[in-house]
C-alpha positions in Angstrom: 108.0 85.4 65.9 110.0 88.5 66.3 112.7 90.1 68.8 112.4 93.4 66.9 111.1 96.1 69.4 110.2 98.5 67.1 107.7 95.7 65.2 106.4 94.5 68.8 105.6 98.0 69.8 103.4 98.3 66.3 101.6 95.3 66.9 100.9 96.0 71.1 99.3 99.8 69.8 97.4 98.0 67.8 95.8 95.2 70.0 95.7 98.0 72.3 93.6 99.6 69.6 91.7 97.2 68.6 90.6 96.4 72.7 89.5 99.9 72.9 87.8 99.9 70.2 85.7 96.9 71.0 86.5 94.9 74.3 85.2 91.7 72.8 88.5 91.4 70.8 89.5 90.5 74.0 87.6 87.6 74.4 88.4 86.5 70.5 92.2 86.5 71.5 92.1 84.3 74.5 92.5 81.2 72.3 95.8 82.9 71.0 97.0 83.6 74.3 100.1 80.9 74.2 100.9 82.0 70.5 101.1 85.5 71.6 102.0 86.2 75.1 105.5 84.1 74.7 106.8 86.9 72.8 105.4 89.2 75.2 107.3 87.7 78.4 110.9 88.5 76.1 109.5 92.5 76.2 107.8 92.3 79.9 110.7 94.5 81.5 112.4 95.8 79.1 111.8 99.2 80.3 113.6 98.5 83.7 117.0 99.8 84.8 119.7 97.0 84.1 118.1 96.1 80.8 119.9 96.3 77.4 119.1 99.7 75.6 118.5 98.7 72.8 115.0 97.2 73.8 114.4 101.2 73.9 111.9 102.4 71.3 111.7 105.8 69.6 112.6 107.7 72.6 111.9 111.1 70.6 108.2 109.6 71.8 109.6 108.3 74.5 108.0 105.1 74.1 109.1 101.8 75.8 108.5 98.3 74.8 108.6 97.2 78.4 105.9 99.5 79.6 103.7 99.0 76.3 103.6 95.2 77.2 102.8 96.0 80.6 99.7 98.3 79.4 98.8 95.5 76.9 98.6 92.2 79.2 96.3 94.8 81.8 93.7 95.0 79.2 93.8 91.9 77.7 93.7 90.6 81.6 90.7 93.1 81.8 89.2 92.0 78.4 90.1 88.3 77.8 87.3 86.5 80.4 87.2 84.7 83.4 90.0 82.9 83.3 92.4 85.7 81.5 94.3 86.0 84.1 95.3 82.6 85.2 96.6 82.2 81.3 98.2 85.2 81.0 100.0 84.6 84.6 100.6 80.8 83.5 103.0 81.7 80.0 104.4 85.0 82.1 105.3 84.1 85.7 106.2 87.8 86.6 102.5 88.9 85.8 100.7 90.3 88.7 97.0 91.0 88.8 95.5 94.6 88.0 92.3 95.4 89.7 90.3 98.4 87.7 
């Protein structure tokens, strides 16, 4: 478990990665879906006006951990099955659906 932004961001490139990579990873995470996405609801809109600053990350990149866990639960929604997004919208509420 971690609050640190600049850790979360390291480890949502590299699902992200790791989905492009081969989309099947996607499938092999759903089972880790309620170890994984709680830490993912703390970051959801981090990037959004009103929100602490320091959830920023690297702006020189201009990077934000808010907008990375965004990207991330799109493909794992896209990537994770059936019934990926009914888990991912049961542990994170605020989820909508992505159609692509």
């Amino acid at each position: 478990s971690t609050r640190d932004p600049i850790v979360v961001c390291s480890v949502l490139k590299t699902i992200q990665f790791m989905l492009n990579v081969n989309p099947r990873v996607g499938l092999a995470l759903a089972p880790y879906y309620r170890q994984i996405l709680p830490q993912l609801r703390m970051f959801k809109n981090a990037g959004n006006r009103g929100v602490d600053d320091s959830i920023e990350y690297d702006q020189q990149q201009r990077l934000n951990v808010g907008d990375l866990v965004t990207e991330t639960l799109e493909m794992l929604q896209r990537t994770g099955g059936p019934e990926a997004y009914h888990q991912i919208k049961y542990i994170i509420p605020t989820y909508e659906r992505t159609e692509h």
